[in-house]
RODO-2510 file (C-alpha; in nm, 4 decimals, decimal comma):
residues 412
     n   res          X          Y          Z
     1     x     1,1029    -2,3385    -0,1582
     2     x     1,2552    -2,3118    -0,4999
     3     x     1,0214    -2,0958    -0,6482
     4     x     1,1132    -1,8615    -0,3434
     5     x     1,4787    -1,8995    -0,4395
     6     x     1,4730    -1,8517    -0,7573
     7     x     1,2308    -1,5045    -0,7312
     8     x     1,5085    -1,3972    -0,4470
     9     x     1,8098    -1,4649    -0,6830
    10     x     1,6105    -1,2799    -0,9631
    11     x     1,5870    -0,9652    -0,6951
    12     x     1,9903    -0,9984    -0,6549
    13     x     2,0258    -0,9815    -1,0236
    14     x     1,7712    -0,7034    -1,1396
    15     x     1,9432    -0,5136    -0,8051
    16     x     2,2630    -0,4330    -1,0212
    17     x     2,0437    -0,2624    -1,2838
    18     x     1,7240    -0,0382    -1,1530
    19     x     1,8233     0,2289    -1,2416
    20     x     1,9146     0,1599    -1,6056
    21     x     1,6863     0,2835    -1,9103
    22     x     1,6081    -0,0033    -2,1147
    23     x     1,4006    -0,2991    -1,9630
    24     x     1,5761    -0,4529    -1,6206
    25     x     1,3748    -0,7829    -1,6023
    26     x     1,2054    -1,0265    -1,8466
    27     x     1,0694    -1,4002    -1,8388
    28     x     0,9380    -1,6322    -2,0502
    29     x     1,1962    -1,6659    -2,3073
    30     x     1,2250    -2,0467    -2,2417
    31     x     0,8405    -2,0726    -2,1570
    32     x     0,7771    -2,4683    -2,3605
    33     x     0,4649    -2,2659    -2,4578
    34     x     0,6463    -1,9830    -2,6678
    35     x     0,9109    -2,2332    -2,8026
    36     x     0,6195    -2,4122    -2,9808
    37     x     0,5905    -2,1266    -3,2067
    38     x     0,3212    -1,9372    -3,0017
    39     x     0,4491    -1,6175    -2,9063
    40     x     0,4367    -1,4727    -2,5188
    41     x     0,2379    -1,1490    -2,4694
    42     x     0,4703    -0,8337    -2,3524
    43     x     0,3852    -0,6747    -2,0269
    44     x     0,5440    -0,3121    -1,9821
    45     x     0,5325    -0,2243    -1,6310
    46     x     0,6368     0,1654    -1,5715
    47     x     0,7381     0,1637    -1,1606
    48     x     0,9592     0,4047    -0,9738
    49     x     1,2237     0,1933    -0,9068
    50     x     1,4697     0,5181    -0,8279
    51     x     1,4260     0,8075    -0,6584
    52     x     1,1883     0,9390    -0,3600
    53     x     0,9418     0,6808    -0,4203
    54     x     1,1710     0,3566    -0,5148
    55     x     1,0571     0,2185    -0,1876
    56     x     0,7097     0,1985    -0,3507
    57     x     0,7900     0,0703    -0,6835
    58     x     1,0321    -0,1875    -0,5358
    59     x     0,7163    -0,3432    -0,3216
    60     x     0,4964    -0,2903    -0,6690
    61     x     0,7669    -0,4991    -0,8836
    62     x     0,7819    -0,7861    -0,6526
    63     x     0,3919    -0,8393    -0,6143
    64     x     0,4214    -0,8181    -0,9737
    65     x     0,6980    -1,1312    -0,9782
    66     x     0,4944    -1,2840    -0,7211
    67     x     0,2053    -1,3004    -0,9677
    68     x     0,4361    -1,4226    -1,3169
    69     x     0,6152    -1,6696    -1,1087
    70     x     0,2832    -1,8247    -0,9635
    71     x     0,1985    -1,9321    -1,3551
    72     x     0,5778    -1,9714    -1,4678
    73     x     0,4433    -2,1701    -1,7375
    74     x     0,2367    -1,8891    -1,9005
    75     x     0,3690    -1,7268    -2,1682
    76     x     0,4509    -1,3748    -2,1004
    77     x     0,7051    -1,1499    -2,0809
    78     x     0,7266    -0,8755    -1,8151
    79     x     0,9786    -0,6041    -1,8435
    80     x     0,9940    -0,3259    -1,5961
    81     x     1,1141     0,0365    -1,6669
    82     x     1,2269     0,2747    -1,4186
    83     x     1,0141     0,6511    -1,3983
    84     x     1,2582     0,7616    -1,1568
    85     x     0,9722     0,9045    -0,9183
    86     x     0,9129     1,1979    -1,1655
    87     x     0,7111     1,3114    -1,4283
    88     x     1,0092     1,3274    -1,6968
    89     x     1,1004     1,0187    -1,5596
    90     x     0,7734     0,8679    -1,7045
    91     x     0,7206     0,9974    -2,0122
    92     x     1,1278     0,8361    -2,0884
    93     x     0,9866     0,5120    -1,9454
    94     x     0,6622     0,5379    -2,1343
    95     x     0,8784     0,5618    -2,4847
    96     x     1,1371     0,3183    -2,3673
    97     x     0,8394     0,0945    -2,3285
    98     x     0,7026     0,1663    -2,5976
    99     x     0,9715     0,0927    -2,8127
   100     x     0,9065    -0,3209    -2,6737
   101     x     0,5740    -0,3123    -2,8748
   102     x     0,3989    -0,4242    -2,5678
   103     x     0,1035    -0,5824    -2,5476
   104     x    -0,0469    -0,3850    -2,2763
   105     x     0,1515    -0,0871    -1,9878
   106     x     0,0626    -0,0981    -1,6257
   107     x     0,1590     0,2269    -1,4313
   108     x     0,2832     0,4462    -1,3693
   109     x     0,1651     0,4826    -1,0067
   110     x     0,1631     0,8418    -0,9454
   111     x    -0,0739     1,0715    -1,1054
   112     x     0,2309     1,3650    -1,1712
   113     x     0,3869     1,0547    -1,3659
   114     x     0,0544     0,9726    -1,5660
   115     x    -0,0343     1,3706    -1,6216
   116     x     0,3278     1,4191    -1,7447
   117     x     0,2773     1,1541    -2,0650
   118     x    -0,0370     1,2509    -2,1459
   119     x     0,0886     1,5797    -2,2006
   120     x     0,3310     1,4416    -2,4049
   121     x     0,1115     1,2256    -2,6345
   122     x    -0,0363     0,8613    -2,5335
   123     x     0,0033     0,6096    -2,8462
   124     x    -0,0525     0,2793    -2,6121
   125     x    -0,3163     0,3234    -2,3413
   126     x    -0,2066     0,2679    -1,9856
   127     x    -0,3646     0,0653    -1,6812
   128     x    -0,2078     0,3006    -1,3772
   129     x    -0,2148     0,2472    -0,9923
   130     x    -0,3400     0,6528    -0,9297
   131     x    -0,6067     0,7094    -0,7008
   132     x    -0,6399     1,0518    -0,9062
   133     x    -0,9619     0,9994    -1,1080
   134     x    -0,8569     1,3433    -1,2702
   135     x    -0,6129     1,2423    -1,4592
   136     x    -0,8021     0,8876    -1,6114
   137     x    -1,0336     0,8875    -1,9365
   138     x    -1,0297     0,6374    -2,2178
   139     x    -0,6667     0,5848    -2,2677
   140     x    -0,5446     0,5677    -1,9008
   141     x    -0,7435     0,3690    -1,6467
   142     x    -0,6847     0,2841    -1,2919
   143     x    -0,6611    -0,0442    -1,0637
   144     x    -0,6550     0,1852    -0,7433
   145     x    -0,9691     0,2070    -0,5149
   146     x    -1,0658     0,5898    -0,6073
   147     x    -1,2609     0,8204    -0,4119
   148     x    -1,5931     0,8394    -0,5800
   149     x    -1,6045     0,4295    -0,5268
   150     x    -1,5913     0,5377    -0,1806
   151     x    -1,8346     0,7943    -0,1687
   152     x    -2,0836     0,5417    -0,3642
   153     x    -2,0766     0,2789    -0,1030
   154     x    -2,1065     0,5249     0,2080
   155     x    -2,4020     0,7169     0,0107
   156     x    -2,5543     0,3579    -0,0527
   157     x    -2,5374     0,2762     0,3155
   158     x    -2,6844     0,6372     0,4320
   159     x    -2,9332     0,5856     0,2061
   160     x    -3,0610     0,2232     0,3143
   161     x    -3,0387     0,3780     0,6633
   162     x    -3,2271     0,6665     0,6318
   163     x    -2,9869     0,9030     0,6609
   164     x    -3,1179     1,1440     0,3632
   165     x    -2,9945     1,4945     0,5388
   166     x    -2,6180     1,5295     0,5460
   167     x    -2,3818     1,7657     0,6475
   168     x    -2,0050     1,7681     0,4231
   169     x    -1,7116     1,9068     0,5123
   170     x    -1,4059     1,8924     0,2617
   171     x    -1,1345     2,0899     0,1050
   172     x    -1,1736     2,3597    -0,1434
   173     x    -0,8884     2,1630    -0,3751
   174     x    -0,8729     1,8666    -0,6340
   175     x    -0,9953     1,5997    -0,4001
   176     x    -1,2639     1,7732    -0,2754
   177     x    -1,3843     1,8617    -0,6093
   178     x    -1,3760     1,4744    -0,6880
   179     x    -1,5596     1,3938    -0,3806
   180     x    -1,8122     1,6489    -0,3784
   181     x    -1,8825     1,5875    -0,7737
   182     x    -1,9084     1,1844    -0,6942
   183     x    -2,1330     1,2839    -0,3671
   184     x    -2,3710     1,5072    -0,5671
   185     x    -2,3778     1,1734    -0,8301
   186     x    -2,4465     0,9190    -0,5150
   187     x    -2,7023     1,1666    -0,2972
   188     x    -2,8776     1,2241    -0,7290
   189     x    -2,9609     0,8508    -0,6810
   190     x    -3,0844     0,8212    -0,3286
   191     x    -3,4550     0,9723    -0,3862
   192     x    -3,5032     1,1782    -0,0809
   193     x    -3,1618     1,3022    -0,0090
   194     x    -2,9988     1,6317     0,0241
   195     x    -2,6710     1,7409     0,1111
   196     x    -2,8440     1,9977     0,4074
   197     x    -2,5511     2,1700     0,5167
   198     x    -2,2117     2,2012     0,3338
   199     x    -1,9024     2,3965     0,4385
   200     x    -1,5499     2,4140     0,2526
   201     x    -1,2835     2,4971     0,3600
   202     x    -0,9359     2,6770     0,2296
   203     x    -0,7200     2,3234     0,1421
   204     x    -0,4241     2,5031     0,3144
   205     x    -0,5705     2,6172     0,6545
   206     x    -0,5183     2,4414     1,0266
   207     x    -0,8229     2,6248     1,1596
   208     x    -1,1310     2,4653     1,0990
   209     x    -1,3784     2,6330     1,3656
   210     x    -1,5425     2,8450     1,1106
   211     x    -1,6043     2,5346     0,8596
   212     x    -1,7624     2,3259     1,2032
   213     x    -1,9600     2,5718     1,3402
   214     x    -2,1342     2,6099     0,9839
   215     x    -2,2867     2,2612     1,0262
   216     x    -2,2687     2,2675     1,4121
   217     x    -2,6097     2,3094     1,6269
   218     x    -2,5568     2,6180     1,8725
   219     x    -2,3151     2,5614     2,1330
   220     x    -2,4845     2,5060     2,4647
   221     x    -2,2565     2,4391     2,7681
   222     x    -2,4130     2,1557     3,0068
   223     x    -2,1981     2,2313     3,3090
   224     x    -2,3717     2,6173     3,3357
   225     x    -2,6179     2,6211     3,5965
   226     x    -2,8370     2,8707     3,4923
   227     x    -2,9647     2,6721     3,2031
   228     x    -3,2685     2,8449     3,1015
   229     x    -3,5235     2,5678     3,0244
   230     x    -3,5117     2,6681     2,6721
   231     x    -3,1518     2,5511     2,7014
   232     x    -3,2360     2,2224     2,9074
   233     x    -3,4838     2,1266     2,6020
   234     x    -3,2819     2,1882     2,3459
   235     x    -3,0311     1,9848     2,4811
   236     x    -3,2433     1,7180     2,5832
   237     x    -3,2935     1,6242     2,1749
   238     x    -3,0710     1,4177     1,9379
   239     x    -2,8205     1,5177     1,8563
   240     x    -2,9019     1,4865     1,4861
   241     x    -3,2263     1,6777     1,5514
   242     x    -3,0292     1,9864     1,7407
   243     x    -2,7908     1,9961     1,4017
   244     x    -3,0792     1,9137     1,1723
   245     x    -2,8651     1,6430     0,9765
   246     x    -2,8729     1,2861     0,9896
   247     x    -2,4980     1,2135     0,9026
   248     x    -2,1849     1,3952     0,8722
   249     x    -1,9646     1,3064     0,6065
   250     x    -1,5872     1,4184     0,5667
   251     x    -1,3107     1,4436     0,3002
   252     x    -1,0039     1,4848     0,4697
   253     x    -0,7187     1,2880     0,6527
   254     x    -0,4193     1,2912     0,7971
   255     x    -0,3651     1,5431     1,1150
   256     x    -0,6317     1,7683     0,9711
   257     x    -0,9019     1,4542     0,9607
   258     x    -0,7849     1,4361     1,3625
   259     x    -0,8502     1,8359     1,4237
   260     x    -1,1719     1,7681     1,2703
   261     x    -1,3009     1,5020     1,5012
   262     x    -1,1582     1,6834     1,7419
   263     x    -1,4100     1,9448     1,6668
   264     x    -1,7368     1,7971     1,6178
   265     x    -1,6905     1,5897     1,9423
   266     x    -1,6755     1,9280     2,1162
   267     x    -1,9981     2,0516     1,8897
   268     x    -2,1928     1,7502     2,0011
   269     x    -2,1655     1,5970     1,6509
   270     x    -1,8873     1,3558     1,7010
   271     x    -1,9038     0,9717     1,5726
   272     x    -2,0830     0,8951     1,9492
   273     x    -2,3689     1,1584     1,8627
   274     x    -2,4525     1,1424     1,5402
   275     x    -2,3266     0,9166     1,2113
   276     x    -1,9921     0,9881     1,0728
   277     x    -1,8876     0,8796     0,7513
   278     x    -1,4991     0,9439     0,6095
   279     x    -1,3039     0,7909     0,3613
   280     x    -1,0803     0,4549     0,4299
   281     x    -0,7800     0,7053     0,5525
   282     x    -0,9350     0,7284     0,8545
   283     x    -0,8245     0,3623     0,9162
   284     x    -0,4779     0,5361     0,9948
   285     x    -0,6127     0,8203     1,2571
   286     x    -0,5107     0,6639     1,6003
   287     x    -0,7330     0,9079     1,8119
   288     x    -1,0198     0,7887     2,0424
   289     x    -1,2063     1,0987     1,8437
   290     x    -1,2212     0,8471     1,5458
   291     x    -1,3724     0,5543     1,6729
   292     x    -1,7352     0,4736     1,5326
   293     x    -1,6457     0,6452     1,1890
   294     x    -1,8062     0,4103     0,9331
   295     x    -1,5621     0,3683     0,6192
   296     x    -1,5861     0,2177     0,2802
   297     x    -1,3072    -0,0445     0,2058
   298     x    -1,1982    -0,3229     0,0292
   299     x    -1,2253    -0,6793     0,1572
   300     x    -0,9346    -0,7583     0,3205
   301     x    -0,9616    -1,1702     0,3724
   302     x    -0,7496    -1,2347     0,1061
   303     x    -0,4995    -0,9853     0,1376
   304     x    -0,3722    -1,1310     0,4541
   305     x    -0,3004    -1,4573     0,2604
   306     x    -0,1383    -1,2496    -0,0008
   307     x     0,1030    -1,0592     0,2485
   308     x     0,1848    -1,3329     0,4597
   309     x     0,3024    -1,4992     0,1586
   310     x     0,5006    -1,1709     0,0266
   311     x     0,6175    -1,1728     0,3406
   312     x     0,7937    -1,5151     0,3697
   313     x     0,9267    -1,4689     0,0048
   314     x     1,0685    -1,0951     0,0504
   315     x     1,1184    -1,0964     0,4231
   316     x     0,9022    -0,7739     0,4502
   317     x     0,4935    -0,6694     0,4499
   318     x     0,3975    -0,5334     0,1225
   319     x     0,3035    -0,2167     0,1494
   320     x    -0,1332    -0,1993     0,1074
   321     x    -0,1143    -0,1644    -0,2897
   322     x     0,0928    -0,3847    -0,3790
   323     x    -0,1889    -0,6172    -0,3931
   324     x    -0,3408    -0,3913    -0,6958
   325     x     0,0031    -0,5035    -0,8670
   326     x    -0,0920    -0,8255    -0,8179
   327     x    -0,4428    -0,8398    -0,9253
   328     x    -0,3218    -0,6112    -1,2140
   329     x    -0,1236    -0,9137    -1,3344
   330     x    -0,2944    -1,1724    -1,2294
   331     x    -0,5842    -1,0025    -1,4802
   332     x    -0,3600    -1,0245    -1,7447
   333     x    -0,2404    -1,4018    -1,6750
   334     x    -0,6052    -1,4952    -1,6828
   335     x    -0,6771    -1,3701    -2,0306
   336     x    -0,3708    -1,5044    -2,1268
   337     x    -0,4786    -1,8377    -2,0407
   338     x    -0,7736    -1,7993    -2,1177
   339     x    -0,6486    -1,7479    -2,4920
   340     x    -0,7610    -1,3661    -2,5137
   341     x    -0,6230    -1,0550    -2,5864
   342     x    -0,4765    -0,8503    -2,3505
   343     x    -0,5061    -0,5136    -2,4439
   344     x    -0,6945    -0,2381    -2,2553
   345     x    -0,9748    -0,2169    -2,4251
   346     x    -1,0127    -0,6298    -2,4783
   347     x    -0,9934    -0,5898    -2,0416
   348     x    -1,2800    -0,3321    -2,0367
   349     x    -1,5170    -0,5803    -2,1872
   350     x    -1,5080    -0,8233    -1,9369
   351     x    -1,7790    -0,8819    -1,6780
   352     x    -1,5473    -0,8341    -1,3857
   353     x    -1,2178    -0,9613    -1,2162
   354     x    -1,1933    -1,1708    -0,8910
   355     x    -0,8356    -1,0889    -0,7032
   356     x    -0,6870    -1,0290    -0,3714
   357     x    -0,8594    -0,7253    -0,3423
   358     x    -1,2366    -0,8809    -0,4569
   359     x    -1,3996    -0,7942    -0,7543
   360     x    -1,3415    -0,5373    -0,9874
   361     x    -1,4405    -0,3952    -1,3397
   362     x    -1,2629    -0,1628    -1,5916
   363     x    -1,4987     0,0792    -1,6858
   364     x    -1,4655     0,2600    -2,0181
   365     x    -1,4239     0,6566    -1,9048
   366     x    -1,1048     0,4666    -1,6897
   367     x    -1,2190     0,4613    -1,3462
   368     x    -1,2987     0,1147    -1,2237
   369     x    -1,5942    -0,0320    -1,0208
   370     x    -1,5042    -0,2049    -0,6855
   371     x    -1,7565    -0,3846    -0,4317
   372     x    -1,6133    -0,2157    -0,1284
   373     x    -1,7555    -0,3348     0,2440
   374     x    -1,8790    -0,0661     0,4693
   375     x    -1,6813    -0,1088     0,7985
   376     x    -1,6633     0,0729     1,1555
   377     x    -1,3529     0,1829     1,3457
   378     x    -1,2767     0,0412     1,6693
   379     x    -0,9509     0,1199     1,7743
   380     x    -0,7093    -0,0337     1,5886
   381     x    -0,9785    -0,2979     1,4520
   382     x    -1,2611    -0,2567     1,2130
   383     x    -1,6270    -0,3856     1,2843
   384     x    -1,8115    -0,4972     0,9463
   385     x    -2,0633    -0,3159     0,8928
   386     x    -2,2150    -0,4125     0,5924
   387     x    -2,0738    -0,6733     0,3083
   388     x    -1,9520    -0,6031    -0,0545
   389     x    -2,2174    -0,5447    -0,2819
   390     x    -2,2289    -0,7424    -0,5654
   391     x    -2,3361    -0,5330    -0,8052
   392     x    -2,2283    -0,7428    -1,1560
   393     x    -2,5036    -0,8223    -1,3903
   394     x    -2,3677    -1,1409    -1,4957
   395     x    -2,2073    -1,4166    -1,3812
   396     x    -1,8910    -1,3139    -1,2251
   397     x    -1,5978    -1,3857    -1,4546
   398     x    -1,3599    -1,6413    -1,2515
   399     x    -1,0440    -1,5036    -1,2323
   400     x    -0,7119    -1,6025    -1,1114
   401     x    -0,6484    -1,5544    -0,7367
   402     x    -0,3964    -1,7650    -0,5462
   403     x    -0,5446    -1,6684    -0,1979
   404     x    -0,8920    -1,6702    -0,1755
   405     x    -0,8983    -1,8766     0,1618
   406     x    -1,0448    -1,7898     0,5036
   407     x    -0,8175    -1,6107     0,7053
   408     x    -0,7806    -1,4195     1,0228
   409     x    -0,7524    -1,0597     1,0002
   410     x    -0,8798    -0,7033     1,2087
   411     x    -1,1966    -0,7207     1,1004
   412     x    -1,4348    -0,8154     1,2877
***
């Protein structure tokens, strides 16, 4: 109860000051550990605590409080500078940062925000919250699950279910570049597999007949009564046999992911005629058109510990990445303790991570590995499908995680 008192008067007294330039929060000034003669690590955390997006870095900062306050004894400083939701906002953050001599940066959580300082010249390499692989490489990495971790995991499952002809439909714009290029990389390392049918589609248009019917089998109606028996054969075989595919897979979401279904459930190649594979956006579709889509997505056991505990402390849900926040720090608090450096690169050598969100390594080129669990939608629950690979070589590292407990949640 007092470490919940003492994070909310913190809150009250970094309230006064978001929006101000130089650094609005620190700790570990008194730490017994630093006043030994041992000096605390710096964490610079770039958020957008003003602007269109403050919302988001507001629930970003306090996971990130959550995490320093659950090891107040660690030394470490934390100091948080505002990007003010924009890309010039950033790149005055970055510097303002900079000027701290941190340790290690975390954000900025936008990839406008990231794109806009590299532009301008990265000195001290950043660990970001973008789901933008585009904009990662050797100086800026990424905590966020990213599409082509996605597209592994759902190629993986295909694969080890024989799926090996699929049919893609996406957007001809950045993220269907980075999901077609990761899909060619996954389907490259399935032997037997071909991506059979592929149609793209203009990333601005509402239509998307043309782009179904270029996978779709030929539309036969089943109420006509003058079927020809050609007609009554044909529509007597799989569905996966009339479209010659095995699975459909789709890059899209939102109200245009919804048209889609839409559409192949009137072509016969709906999730209730044939596999259908999207990315974990569809978990927010709430049409009957999307139940039975299979999804790739983090484990979510823990995370239900972790936001009932934000919860009591902030009298709120977190919104779904703050837990990356979290894990972010709680990476940094283990090497800490564990007497290591915390730069990025010293974080790219280890084996792995274990947080909220499960485990998770820093590759070099700055995307990340995750073991991601292949899961079915049901409504407004998800059926598990298949568990989290484990796919570390060694040992897995034993991290820092303060909820990694049995829980209920809508997975089934």
């Amino acid at each position: 109860m007092f470490k919940k008192l003492f994070m909310l008067f913190t809150l009250c007294l970094l309230a006064g000051c978001a929006t101000e330039r130089r650094p609005i929060f620190w700790k570990g000034e008194t730490s017994p550990v630093e006043s030994s003669g041992r000096k605390a690590p710096t964490v610079a955390v770039l958020l957008p605590l003003s602007g269109e997006s403050s919302g988001v870095g507001e629930h970003l900062k306090n996971a990130a409080m959550m995490a320093s306050f659950e090891h107040q004894r660690t030394p470490l400083k934390v100091l948080f500078f505002d990007t003010e939701s924009t890309g010039n906002g950033a790149v005055q953050a970055y510097h303002w940062a900079l000027a701290q001599k941190p340790d290690i940066v975390l954000g900025p959580v936008f990839s406008k925000e990231v794109d806009a300082i590299k532009k301008n010249g990265i000195s001290r390499p950043l660990l970001s919250f973008t789901s933008d692989t585009s904009v990662v490489d050797s100086k800026v990495s990424t905590m966020a699950v990213t599409i082509p971790e996605q597209v592994r995991q759902i190629v993986r499952h295909a694969c080890s279910a024989g799926q090996y002809r699929l049919a893609v439909l996406g957007p001809e714009s950045k993220t269907g570049e980075i999901a077609m290029n990761a899909l060619a990389n996954a389907v490259a390392a399935c032997p037997g597999m071909t991506l059979t049918k592929v149609s793209l589609y203009a990333s601005n248009t509402m239509n998307f007949t043309d782009a179904v019917q270029k996978v779709a089998p030929r539309m036969i109606s089943a109420k006509k009564k003058d079927l020809s028996e050609a007609d009554r054969a044909e529509l007597a075989k799989p569905a996966s046999v009339r479209a010659g595919v095995d699975a459909v897979i789709l890059f899209e979401e939102g109200i245009k992911l919804r048209q889609l279904l839409s559409l192949l459930a009137f072509y016969d190649m709906g999730p209730k005629d044939i596999p259908v594979y999207a990315l974990t956006v569809v978990k927010q579709v709430n049409d009957n058109n999307a139940n039975f889509v299979y999804f790739a997505d983090l484990d979510e056991t823990n995370y239900y510990n972790f936001s009932r505990q934000y919860k009591d402390t902030f009298g709120k849900a977190p919104i779904r990445i703050a837990s990356q926040m979290y894990d972010a720090m709680g990476f940094v608090l283990t090497e800490i303790e564990a007497g290591r450096p915390i730069e990025l690169d010293d974080l790219k050598t280890r084996d792995s991570y274990w947080g909220v969100d499960g485990l998770v390594r820093l590759n070099d080129d700055g995307t990340n590995r995750r073991a991601l669990q292949l899961k079915q939608k049901r409504g407004e629950r998800f059926t598990l499908i298949e568990p989290a690979e484990s796919f570390f070589d060694r040992p897995v590292s034993s991290g820092w995680n303060a909820f990694n407990q049995p829980t209920t949640s809508p997975v089934d």
